[in-house]
Every structure is written in structure tokens, then in C-alpha cells.
N, C-alpha and C positions, 0 to 999 in steps of 0.2 A: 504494500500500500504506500501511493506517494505519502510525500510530507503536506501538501497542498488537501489529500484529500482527508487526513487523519487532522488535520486543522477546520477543514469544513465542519467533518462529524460532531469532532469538539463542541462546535459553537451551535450545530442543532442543536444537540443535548443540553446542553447548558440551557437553550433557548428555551427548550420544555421543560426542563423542570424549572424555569422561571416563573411559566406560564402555571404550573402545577400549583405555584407555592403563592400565586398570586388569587389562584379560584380557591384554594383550602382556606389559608390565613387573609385573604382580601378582605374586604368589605364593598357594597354595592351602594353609591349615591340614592339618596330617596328625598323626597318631599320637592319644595318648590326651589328653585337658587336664587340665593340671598346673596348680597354684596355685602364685607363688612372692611371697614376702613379702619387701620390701625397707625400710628404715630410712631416712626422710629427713632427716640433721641440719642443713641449712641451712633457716630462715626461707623461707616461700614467703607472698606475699599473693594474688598472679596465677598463676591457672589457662589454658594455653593447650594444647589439643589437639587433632589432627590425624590425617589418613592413615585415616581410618573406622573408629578404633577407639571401644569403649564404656567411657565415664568414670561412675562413680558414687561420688558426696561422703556423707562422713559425720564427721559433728563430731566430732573429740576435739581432748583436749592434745596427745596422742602422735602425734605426725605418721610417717605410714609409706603404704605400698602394697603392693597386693595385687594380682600377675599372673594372672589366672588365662586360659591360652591352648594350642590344639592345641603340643605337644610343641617343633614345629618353630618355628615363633612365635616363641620366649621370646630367642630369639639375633638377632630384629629389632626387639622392641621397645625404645624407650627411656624412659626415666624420669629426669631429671634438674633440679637446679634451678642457676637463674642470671642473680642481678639480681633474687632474689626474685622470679622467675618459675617456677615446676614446668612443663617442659615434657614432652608425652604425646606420643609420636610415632612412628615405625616406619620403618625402611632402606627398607621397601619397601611398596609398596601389597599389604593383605590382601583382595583381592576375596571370597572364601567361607574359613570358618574355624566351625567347632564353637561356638568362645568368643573370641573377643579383649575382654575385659572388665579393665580398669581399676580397682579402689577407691581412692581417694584419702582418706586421713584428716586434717583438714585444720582450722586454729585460726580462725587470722582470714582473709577472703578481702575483697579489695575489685575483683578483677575477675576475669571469667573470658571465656573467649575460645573458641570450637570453629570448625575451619573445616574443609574438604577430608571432606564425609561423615563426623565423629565425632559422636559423642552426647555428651550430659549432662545424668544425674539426680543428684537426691539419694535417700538414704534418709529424709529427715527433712526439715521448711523447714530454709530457710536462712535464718537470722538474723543480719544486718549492718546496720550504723549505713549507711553508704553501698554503695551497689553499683553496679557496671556489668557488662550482660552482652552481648558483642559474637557474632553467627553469620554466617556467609559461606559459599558455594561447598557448597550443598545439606549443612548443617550440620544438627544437629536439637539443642534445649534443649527441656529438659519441667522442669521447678522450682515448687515451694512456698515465696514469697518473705515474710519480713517484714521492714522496712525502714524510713528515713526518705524515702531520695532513693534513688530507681532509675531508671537510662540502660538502654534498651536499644539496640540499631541488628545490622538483619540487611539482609544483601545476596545476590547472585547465589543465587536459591531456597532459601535457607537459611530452618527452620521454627522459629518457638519458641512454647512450649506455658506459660503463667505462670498462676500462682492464688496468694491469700496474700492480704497486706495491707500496702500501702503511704503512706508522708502525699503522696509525689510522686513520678510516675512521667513521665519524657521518653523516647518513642518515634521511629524514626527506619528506614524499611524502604526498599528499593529493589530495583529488578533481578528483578522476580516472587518475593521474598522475603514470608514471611509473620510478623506480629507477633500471636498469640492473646492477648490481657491480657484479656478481657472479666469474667473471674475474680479475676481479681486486683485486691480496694477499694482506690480511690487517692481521694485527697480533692481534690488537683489534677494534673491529665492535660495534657500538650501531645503531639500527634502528626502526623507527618510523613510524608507516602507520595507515591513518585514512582514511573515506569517498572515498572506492572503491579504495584506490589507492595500488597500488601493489611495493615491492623492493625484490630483488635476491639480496643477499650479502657474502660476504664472512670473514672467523675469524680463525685465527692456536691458538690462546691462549684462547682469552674471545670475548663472547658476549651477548647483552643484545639485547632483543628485545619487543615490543609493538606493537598492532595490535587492532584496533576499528573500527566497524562502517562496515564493509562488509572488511574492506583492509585484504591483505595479504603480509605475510614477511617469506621468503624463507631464512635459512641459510645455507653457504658452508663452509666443513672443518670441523674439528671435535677438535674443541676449547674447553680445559680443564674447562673451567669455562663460563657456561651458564645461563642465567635469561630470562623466557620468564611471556608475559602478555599479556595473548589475552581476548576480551572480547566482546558483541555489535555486534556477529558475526565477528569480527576478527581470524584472524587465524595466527600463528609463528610456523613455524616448519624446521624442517631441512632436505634436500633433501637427 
């Protein structure tokens, strides 16, 4: 058996008994959905959330959240910060629900994090000097980024979805995870894929690229200065 194909299996498996552990121990949304608006007065920079709920950022000063979730919900979910982290979370897994929708209002952010089937958009780009955005364990990010220096890194089928404009962008996928940047102008790209996992990216100057293990790495643009490394059945090429 390849190593490509004993990485697929993996991630089925994993996949169902995720699915398993989400209809046993889950909980099912009921009643009508309610909005409930909460006040955050601690400093938060890192967004980290969880448990398959939906996060969506929206710039102000006034830092606060907005619950909006079936009736029963609202006494699982959590909203808290600490160590200037805002963490998005839930007592219990929400398998089906009407709404479990998150707003976050939010100043300065230099990381954000989604893991365990949550979302994260924005309403608007997201404009930060540095950034880093981490996805895991069939995670999904969809964002309009502008920036200096952008990190990304997703694992265990986690999706993310990037457009905007960036001066440098470092990508980093594994584990049948996917990295879309091929939207997103970066002036120098380096990216990274191993164990099925796949990135689109983009480069007008330089870029480096790595590919091991079954993954594949797509690059856009036609960048002066190129280094590719594939190997392990990996693949780097440019569209």
C-alpha cells in the first residue's frame, strides 16, 4: 500500500469517528434563535475557535460579540478571553443547529486559530501589519487578507480559502489539508506540503517551494527567482 493511500485511509477514519463522537456526545439546536450581545473588556490579539461553531470578524474599536444560536445553545456556548486570547468554544459538540454563528468585533488581531470543524470569515479584509493564520482537524478559513508578512499552516483536512494582498506570504499544509492563496498577491511566497496535503499560491518576485509524500504545491505568477523541491511523490509546479 502507497504512503498516499495509507494517508487517505487515515483521514477517512479519523473523519468517522469524528462524525460518530459528534451524533453520541453532540447535542441538536432547538427552539427559536436568539441573538445575544456580550461586552469584551479584556484586550484580545489571538482568535482561537472551536467545536464547529461559525466565527465572523468585523473591525471596530469596541470590542464585543454577538451570539446568535437555537434557544438551547446559548447555555453551551463560550466566549471568553485569556492571555489575550478570545477563546470561541462550546461544552459540547453542536452536530445540527438553525444558527450557531459567532460575530466577533475585534481591534488589533495578530493570530487566529480555528480547529475541530469551526469557520472563519470576515465581513470586510482584514488589515494587519503581521499575521498568522493556523487551521486543523477539518477546520475551514475563507478571508480577504492585507498585510506585510502572512504565516499560514493547516493540518488534519483543514480548508482555507485566502485573496487580498500581501509583501510575504509563508505557507505550511499537511495531513490532506488544503492551502487556496492563489488569490491572494504576495511579492515573495515560500510553501510547504507534505502527507496529501495540497497549496495554490501565489509570487510576482521569488518563490520557493517543497512538496513530499503525495502533496502538491501549485504556483501563480511568474516570479523572477524560483527554487522548487519535490520528492516522495510530491509535486511543485506552476500553473
Amino acid at each position: 500500500m502507497t504512503t498516499l493511500a495509507k494517508i487517505i485511509i487515515t483521514l477517512c477514519l479519523s473523519a468517522l469517528c469524528c462524525s460518530c463522537n459528534l451524533v453520541f456526545d453532540g447535542i441538536k439546536g432547538e427552539g427559536e434563535v436568539i441573538r445575544k450581545e456580550k461586552t469584551i473588556s479584556k484586550n484580545f490579539t489571538t482568535i482561537k475557535s472551536s467545536r464547529g461553531l461559525d466565527v465572523v470578524l468585523t473591525k471596530s474599536e469596541d470590542r464585543k460579540v454577538i451570539i446568535e444560536a437555537n434557544e438551547n445553545l446559548h447555555q453551551y456556548i463560550e466566549v471568553y478571553v485569556e492571555k489575550e486570547v478570545l477563546y470561541i468554544t462550546s461544552d459540547k459538540n453542536i452536530y445540527r443547529a438553525d444558527e450557531k454563528t459567532v460575530y466577533v468585533s475585534y481591534d488589533k488581531l495578530s493570530k487566529i486559530s480555528a480547529t475541530s470543524g469551526s469557520e472563519i470569515t470576515s465581513q470586510e479584509p482584514l488589515v494587519q501589519k503581521d499575521l498568522s493564520i493556523n487551521a486543523t482537524s477539518g477546520a475551514d478559513v475563507k478571508l480577504r487578507i492585507k498585510a506585510e508578512s502572512l504565516t499560514t499552516s493547516v493540518t488534519s483536512g483543514a480548508l482555507m480559502n485566502l485573496s487580498g494582498k500581501v509583501k510575504n506570504h509563508n505557507a505550511n499544509a499537511t495531513s490532506g489539508a488544503d492551502i487556496r492563496a492563489n488569490d491572494l498577491l504576495s511579492q515573495v511566497s515560500k510553501a510547504s506540503a507534505t502527507s496529501g496535503a495540497n497549496i495554490k499560491i501565489h509570487a510576482k518576485e521569488e518563490f520557493t517551494g517543497k512538496a513530499t509524500s503525495g502533496a502538491n504545491v501549485v504556483y501563480y505568477g511568474d516570479p523572477e527567482k524560483v527554487s522548487e523541491n519535490d520528492n516522495s511523490g510530491g509535486n511543485v509546479r506552476k500553473h
